[in-house]
C-alpha positions as a Markdown table, in Angstrom:
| # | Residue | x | y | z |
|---|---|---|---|---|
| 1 | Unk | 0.0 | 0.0 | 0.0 |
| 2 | Unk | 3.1 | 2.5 | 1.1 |
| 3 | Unk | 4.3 | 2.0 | -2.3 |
| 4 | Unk | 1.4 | 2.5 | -4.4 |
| 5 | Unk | 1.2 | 5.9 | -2.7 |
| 6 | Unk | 4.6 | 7.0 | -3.6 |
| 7 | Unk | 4.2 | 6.4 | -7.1 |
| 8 | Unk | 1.2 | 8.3 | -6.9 |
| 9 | Unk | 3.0 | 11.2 | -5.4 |
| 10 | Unk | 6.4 | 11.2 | -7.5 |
| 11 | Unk | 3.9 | 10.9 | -10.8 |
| 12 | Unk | 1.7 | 13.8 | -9.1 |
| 13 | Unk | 5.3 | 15.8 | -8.5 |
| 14 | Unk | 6.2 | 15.1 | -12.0 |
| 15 | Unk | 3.3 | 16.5 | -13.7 |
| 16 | Unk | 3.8 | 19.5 | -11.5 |
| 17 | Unk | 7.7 | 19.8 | -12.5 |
| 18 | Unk | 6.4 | 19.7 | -16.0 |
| 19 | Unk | 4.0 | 22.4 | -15.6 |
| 20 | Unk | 6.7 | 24.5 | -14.0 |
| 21 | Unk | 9.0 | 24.1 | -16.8 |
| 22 | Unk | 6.8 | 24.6 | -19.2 |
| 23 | Unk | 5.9 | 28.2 | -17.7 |
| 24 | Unk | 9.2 | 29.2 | -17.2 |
| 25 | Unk | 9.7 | 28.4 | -21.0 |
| 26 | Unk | 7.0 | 30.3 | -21.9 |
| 27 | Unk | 8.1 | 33.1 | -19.4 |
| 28 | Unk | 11.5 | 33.0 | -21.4 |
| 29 | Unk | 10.7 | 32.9 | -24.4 |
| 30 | Unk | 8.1 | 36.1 | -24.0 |
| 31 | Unk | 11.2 | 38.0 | -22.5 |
| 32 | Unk | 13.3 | 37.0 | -25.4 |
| 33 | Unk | 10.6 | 38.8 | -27.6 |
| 34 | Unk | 10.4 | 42.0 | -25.7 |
């Protein structure tokens, strides 16, 4: 059961880390163009 819950919560942080990313992309690359 502890186990299923981790993977839960490292997939959980991972689609978080990729939503971060993909914002500070996105925050980049609109600096870029000013």
């Amino acid at each position: 059961m502890e186990e299923g819950r981790t993977r839960c919560h490292e997939r959980e942080g991972w689609r978080l880390g990729r939503f971060v990313a993909y914002s500070l992309s996105n925050l980049i690359c609109v600096s870029l163009s000013w």
